[in-house]
C-alpha positions in Angstrom: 1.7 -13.0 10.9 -1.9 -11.3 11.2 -4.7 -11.8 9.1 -2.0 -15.1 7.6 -0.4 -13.7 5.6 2.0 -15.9 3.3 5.5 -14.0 4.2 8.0 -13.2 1.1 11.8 -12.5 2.5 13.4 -10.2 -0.3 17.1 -10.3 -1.3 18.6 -7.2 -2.6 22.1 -8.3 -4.1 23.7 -6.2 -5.8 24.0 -1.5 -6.3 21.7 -1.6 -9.3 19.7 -3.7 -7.5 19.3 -1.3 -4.2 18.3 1.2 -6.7 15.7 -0.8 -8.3 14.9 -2.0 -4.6 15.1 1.2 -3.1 12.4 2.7 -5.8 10.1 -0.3 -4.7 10.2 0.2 -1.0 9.1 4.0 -1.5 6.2 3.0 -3.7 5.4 -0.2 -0.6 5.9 3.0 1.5 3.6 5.4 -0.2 0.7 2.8 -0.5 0.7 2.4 3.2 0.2 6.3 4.0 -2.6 6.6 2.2 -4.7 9.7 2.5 -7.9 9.1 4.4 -10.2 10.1 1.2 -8.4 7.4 -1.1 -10.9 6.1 -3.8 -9.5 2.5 -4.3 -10.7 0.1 -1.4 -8.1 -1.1 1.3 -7.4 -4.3 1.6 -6.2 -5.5 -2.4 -2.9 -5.8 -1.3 -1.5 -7.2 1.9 1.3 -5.3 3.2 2.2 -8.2 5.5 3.7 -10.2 3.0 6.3 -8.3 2.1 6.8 -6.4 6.0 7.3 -7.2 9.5 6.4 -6.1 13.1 8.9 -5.2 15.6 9.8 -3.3 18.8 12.5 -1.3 19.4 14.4 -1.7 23.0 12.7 1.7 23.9 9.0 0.0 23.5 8.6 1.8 19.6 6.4 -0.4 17.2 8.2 -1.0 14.1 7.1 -1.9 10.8 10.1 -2.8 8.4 10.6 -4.4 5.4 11.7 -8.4 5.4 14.6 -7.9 4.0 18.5 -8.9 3.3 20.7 -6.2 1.7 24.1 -7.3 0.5 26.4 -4.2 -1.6 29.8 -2.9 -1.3 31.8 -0.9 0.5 31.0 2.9 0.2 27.8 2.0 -1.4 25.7 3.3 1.5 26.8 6.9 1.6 25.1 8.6 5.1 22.7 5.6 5.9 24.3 3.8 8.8 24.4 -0.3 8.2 22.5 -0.7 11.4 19.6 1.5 10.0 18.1 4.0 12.5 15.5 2.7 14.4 17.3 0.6 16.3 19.7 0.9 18.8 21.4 -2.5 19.9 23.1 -2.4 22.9 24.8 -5.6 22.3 26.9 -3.6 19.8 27.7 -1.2 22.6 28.5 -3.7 25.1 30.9 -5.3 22.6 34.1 -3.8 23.1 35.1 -4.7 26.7 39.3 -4.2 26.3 40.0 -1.5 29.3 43.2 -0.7 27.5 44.1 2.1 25.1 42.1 2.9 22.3 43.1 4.0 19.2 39.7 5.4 17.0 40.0 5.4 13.0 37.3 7.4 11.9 36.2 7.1 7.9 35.2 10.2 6.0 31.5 10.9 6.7 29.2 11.8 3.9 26.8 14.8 4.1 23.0 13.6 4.1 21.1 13.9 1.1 19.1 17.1 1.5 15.8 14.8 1.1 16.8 12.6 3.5 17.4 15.3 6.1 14.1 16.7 5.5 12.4 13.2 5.3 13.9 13.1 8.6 12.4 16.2 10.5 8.9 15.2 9.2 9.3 11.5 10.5 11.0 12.1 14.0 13.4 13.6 16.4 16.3 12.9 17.9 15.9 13.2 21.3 19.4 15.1 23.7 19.8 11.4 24.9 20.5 9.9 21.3 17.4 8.0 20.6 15.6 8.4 17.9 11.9 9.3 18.5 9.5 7.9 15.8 6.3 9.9 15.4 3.6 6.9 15.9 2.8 4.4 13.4 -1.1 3.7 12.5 -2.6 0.6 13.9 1.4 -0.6 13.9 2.0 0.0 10.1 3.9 3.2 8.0 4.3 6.3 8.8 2.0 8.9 10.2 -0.9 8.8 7.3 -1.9 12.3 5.5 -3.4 15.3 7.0 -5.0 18.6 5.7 -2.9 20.6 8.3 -0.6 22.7 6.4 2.7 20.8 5.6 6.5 22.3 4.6 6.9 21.6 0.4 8.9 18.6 0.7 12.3 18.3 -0.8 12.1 16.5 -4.6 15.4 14.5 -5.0 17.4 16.2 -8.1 19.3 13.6 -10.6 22.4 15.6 -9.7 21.9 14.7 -5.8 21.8 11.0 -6.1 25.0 8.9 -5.9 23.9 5.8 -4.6 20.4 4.0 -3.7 20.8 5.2 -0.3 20.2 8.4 -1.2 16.6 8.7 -1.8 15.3 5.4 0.4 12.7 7.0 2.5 11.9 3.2 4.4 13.9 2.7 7.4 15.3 -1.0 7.7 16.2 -3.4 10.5 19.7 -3.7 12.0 19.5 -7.1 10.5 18.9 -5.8 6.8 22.2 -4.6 5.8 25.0 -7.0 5.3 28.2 -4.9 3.4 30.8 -6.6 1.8 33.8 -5.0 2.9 36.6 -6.2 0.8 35.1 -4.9 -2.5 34.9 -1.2 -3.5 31.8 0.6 -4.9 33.6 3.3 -5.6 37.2 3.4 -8.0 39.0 1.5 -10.6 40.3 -1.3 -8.0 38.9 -3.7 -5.8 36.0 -4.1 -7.7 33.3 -7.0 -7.4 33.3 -7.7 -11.1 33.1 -10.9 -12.3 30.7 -14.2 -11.7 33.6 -16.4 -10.3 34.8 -13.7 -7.6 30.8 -13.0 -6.5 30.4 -17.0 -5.9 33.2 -17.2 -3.7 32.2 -14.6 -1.3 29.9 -16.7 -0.1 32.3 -20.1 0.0 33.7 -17.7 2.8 32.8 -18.5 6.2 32.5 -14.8 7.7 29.5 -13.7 4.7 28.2 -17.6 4.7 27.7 -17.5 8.1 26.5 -14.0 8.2 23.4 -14.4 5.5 22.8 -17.8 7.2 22.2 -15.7 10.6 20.0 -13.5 9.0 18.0 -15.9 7.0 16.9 -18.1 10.2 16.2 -14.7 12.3 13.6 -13.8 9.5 12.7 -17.4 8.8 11.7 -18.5 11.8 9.6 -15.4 13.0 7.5 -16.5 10.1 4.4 -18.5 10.6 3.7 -19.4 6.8 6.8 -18.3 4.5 5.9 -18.9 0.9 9.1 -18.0 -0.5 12.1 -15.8 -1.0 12.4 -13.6 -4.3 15.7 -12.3 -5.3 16.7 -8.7 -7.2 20.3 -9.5 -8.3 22.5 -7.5 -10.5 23.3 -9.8 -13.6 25.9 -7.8 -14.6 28.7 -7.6 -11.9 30.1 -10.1 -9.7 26.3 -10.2 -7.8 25.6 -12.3 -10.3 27.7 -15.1 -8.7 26.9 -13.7 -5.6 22.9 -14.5 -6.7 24.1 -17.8 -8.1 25.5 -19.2 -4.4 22.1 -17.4 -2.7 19.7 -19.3 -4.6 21.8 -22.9 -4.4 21.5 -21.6 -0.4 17.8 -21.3 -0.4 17.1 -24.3 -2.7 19.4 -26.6 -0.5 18.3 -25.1 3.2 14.3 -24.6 2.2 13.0 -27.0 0.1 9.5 -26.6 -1.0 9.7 -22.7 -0.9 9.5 -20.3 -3.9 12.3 -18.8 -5.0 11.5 -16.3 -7.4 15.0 -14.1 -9.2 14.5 -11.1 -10.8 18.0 -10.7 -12.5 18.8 -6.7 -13.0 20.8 -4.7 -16.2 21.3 -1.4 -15.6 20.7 0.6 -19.5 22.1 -0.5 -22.9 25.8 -1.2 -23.4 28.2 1.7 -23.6 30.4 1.1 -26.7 33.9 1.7 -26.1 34.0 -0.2 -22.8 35.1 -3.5 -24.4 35.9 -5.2 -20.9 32.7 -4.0 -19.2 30.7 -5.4 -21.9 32.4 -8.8 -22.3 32.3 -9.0 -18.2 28.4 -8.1 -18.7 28.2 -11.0 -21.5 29.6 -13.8 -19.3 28.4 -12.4 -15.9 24.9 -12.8 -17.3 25.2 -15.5 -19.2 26.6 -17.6 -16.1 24.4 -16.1 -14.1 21.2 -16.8 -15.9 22.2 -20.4 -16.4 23.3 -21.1 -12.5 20.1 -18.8 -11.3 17.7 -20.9 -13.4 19.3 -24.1 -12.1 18.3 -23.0 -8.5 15.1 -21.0 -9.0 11.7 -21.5 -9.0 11.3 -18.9 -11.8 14.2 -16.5 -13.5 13.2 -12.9 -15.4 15.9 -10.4 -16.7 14.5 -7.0 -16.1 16.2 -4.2 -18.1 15.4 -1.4 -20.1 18.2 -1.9 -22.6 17.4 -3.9 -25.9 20.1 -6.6 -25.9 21.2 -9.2 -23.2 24.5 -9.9 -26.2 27.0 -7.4 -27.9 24.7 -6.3 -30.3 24.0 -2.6 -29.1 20.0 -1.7 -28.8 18.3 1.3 -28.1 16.8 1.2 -24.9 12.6 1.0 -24.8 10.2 3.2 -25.6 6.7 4.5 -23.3 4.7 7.1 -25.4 4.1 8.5 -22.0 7.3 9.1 -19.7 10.4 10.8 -20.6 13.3 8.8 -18.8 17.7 9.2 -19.1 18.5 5.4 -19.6 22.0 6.6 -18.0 20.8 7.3 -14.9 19.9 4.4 -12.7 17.6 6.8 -10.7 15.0 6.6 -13.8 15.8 3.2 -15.1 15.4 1.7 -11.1 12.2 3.7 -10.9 10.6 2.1 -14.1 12.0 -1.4 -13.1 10.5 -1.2 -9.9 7.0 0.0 -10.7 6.6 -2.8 -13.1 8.2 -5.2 -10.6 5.2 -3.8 -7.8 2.8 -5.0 -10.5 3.9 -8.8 -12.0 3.9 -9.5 -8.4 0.7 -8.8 -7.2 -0.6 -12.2 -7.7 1.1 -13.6 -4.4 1.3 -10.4 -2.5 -3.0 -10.5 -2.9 -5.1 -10.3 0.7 -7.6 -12.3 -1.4 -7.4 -15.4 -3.2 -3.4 -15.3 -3.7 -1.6 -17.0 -5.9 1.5 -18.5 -4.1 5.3 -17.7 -5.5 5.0 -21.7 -6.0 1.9 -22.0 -8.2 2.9 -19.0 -10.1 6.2 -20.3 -11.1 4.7 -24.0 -11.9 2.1 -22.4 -14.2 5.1 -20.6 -16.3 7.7 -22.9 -16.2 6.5 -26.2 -17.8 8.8 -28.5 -19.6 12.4 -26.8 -18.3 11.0 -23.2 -19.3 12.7 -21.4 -16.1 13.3 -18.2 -17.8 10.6 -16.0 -18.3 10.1 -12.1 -20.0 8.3 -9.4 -18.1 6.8 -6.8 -20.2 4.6 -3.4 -19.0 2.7 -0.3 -19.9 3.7 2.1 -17.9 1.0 4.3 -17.5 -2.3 2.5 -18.8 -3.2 4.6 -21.5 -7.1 4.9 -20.8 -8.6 8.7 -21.2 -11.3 9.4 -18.8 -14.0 9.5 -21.5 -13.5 6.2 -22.3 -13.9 2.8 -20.9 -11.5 -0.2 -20.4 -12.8 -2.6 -23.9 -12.5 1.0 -25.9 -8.8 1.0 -25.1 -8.0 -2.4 -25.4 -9.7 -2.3 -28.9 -7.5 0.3 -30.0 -4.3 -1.1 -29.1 -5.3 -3.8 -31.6 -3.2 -7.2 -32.5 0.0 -5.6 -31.5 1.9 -6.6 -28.0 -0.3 -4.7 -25.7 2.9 -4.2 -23.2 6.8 -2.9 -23.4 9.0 -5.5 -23.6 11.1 -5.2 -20.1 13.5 -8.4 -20.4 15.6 -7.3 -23.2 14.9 -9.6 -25.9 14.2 -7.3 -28.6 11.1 -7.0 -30.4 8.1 -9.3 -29.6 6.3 -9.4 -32.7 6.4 -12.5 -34.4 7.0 -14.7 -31.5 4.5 -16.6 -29.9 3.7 -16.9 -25.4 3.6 -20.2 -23.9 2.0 -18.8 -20.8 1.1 -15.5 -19.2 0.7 -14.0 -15.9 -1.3 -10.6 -16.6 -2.1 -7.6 -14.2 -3.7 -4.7 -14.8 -4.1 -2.2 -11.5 -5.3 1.0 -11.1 -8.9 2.0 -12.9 -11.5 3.4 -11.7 -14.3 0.4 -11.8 -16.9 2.4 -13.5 -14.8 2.4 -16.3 -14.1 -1.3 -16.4 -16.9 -2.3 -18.5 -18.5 -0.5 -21.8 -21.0 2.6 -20.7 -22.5 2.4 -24.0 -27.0 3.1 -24.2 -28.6 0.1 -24.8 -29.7 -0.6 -28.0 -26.2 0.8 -29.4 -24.4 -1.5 -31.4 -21.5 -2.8 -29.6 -18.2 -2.1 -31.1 -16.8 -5.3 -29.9 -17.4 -8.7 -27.6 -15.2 -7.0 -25.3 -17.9 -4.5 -25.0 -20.3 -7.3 -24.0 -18.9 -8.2 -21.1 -20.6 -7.6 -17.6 -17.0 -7.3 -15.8 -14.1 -5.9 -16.0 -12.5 -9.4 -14.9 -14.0 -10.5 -18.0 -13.3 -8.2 -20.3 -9.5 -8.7 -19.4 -9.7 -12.5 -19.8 -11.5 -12.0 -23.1 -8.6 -9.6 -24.6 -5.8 -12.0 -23.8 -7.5 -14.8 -25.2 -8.4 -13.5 -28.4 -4.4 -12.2 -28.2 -3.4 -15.4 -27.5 -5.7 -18.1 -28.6 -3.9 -21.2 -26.8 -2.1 -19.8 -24.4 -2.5 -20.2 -20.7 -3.4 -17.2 -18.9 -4.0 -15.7 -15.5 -4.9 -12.7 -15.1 -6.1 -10.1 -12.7 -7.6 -6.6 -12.5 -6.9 -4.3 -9.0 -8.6 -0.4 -8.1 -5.1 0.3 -6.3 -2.9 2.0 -8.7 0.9 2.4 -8.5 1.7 5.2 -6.4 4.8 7.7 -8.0 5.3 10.7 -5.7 8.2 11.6 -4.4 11.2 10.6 -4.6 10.1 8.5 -7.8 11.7 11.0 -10.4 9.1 13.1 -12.6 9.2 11.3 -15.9 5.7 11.9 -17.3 4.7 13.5 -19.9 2.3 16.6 -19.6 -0.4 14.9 -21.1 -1.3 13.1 -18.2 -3.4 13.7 -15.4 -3.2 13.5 -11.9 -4.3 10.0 -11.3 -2.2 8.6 -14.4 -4.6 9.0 -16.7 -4.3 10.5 -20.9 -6.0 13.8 -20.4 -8.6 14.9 -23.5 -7.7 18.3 -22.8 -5.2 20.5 -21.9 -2.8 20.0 -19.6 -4.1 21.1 -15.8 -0.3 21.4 -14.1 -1.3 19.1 -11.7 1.5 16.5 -10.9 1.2 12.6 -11.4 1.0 10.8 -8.1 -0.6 7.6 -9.2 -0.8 5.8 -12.1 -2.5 2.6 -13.6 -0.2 -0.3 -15.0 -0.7 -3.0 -17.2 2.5 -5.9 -16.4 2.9 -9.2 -17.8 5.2 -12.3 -16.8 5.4 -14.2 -20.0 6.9 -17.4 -20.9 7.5 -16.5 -24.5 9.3 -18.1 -27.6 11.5 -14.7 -27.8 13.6 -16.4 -25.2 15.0 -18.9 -28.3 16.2 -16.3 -30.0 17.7 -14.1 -27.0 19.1 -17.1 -25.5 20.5 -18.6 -28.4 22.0 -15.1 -29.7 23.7 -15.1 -26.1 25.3 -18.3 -26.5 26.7 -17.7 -30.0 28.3 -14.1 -28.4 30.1 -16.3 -25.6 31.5 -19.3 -27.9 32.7 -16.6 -30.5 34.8 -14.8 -27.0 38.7 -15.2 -27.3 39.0 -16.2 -23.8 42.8 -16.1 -24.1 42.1 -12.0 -23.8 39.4 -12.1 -20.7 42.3 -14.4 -18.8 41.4 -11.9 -15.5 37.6 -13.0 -15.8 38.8 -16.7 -15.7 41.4 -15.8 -12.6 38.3 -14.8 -10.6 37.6 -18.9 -10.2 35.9 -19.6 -13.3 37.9 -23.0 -15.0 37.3 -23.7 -19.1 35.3 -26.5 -18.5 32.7 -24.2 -16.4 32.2 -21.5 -19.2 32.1 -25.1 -21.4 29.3 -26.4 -19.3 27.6 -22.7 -19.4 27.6 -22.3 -23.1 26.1 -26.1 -23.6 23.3 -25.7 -20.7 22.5 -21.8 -22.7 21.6 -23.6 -25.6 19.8 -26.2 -23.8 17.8 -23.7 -22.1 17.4 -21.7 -26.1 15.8 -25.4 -27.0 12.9 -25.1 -25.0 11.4 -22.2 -25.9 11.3 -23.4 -29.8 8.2 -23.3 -31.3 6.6 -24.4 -34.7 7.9 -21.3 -36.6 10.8 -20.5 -34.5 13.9 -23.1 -34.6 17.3 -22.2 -33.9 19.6 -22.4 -36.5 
């Protein structure tokens, strides 16, 4: 790739997943059609890791994400599996019977009203049936932002999304999609619910064979491929699905990251007993075969629980969210997600998926937490040691991983990012001669001052961290979840409110390896050994045997052992 970038190929398994996914491509999207008056440098970030270059049969340059989709049938509503940028004649020259023809034709769904006027602003289709791209700058993103007067774009309503599909504004590569036809996204049957029948979809030759193909076609186009990370529903059958993926990549591509961020949708529903007992086991299995096979594991959920005990979901003083509605809970996910991974997606300096995971998962600790402030809560009149003073002793981030409150437990190790300030407010702007309010205030950087914070947080603990101008970008179709209190760039305005909306915002995100993980782990596997099996006999039908969920419930606790720490023992 140009400039060398260290490629990433993504894996999307999974519906909560696409819409966690989907909600990160936008934002990938958005930072690459950046208006030609931006204040944060280019350059922080480099797009290449995560994207490829193409051509089109018809000569078009094409810039599409590295990716492998797998979901269900019905699950991509009026997006066509073959994407539409691409028109592969192979596909046309398939069928070469010269007999009769008999053409079933399923129901086609109307087009999301966004995407039909994404659509009109991106392209044309031509009387011939190609699609006509408007041109991509210097071969990446759309066309970037004018000042010639524009049609008010289409906001996505919460009452017009079904499925992920319907707000993904990034068109994807024939080769992306890969739909799982025998299970149903829709209904009450034929669902892909349990870990057993996700793990033998790919002991089948057709869907082995078919992410095999897809893995060597990106593979091999890659001139330095650091990894693969994985967004997998933990939940559902994709679970197992995830489980089979990551023994895939471990097995074929040795050496290379494999990074899984494991997906909940919101807290439990009561009154669903077999839902929540299928959640239960799918993630317990899943966490347990995932960490067996990854590089690094993190459950990412807004929900307070990974076990039976019902949670609220999380709080953000700043952002008014449904935790219902996957549309709002996908869109939090995934801005935190675009932050804990800057570190190997950096132009600079990068940290690979590798050296990331070694650094947090010393001594069997696979599992990790991810944590985030979603926005930064700095106020223009201030600078960045004045806010981290006020947040005081207390866990400076929003626990993202499900594992209840954080106070009290203690951090092993700590990835930190904070993105998205102005750099004249990264150090204090205090006269000299003032007394300084804190040794935070000392500091000549805003690297510094950063470093300083977490270790006075966390005395013994080692950290990485680092500190980026480019903030996350939230305009449409990111759902409008902030309070009016903030500003236009993100930030917590000291007056009133100006109308303006949000379209950027700074974030604070964590990976943690953190002795909350003893508890939440060990809480899990008490929930599983107290399970009458005898009643879940379907889960066991799907091609899980006793001695498996045996084997599961002894490598849980296993797993619960290593994050002890002086004052936190199991019982």
């Amino acid at each position: 790739m140009a400039g060398g970038a260290r490629e990433v190929l993504t894996l999307q398994l999974g519906h909560f997943a696409g819409f966690v996914g989907a909600h990160w491509w936008n934002q990938q999207d958005a930072a690459l059609c950046r208006p030609t008056d931006a204040k944060e440098p280019p350059g922080e970030l480099c797009p290449d890791v995560l994207y490829r270059t193409g051509r089109t049969l018809h000569g078009q340059e094409t810039y599409t994400p590295r990716l492998i989709l797998m979901d269900l049938k019905g699950s991509l509503s009026s997006l066509k599996q073959e994407g539409g940028l691409y028109r592969d004649k192979q596909l046309d020259a398939a069928i070469a019977w010269q007999g009769k023809l008999t053409t079933h034709k399923e129901e086609i769904y109307p087009k999301n009203p966004y995407l039909q006027d994404l659509l009109s602003a991106e392209g044309v289709l031509n009387s011939d049936g190609i699609w006509r791209v408007k041109s991509i700058p210097n071969g990446k993103g759309p066309p970037p932002f004018t000042t010639a007067t524009t049609p008010k774009p289409v906001i996505p309503t919460e009452g017009s999304i079904r499925v992920w599909s319907d707000f993904l504004r990034v068109h994807l590569h024939p080769r992306s999609i890969c739909m799982i036809q025998k299970y149903n996204h829709d209904g009450e049957a034929g669902r892909l619910e349990a870990f057993g029948q996700g793990e033998s979809i790919l002991k089948e030759p057709k869907y082995l064979e078919e992410l095999e193909d897809r893995l060597h076609f990106y593979v091999e186009e890659c001139d330095y491929l650091q990894g693969f990370q994985i967004l997998c529903d933990l939940h559902n059958g994709f679970s197992g699905v995830g489980a089979k993926a990551a023994e895939l990549l471990h097995d074929e591509y040795s050496g290379r990251g494999i990074i899984t961020w494991g997906l909940l949708p919101g807290p439990y529903r009561l009154g669903e007993p077999q839902k929540n007992i299928y959640r239960l086991l799918n993630t317990a299995f899943g966490l347990v075969h995932l960490s067996a096979h990854s590089s690094l594991v993190c459950p990412l959920s807004l929900g307070g629980s990974l076990g039976l005990q019902p949670e609220p979901p999380v709080n953000f003083p700043h952002l008014q969210y449904d935790a219902t509605l996957p549309f709002h809970c996908g869109a939090i996910l995934a801005t935190a997600l675009d932050t804990v991974t800057v570190p190997y997606r950096l132009c600079s300096s990068p940290v690979s998926m590798v050296h990331l995971a070694d650094m947090l998962n010393f001594s069997g600790k696979k599992v990790v937490t991810a944590g985030a402030t979603i926005p930064f809560p700095l106020v223009p009149s201030q600078s960045l040691p004045d806010t981290l003073m006020q947040l005081g002793e207390a866990t400076p981030w929003t626990p993202l991983s499900a594992c209840g409150d954080p106070s009290g437990t203690c951090c092993f190790a700590q990835s930190v990012v904070l993105r998205g300030l102005d750099r004249a407010c990264h150090t204090s702007q205090l006269t000299p001669g003032t007394p300084l309010p804190s040794s935070l205030h000392a500091c000549t950087t805003g690297e510094e001052v950063l470093a300083q914070y977490l270790q006075q947080q966390q005395p013994r603990v080692r950290s990485s961290s680092h500190l980026l101008l480019t903030p996350c970008k939230v305009v449409p179709p990111y759902p409008y979840l902030f309070s009016s209190s903030l500003g236009q760039q993100g930030l917590v305005l000291d007056g009133p409110p100006t109308g303006a909306a949000v379209e950027s915002i700074p974030v604070l995100g964590a990976l943690c390896s953190s002795s909350s993980l003893n508890r939440t782990l060990g809480d899990l596997a008490k929930d599983l050994a107290k399970l009458d099996l005898r009643r879940w006999a379907s889960f066991m039908d799907a091609g899980v045997e006793q001695d498996d969920l045996e084997e599961t419930l002894q490598e849980l606790r296993s797993l619960a052992q290593c994050y002890q720490s002086g004052d936190s023992l199991m019982d």
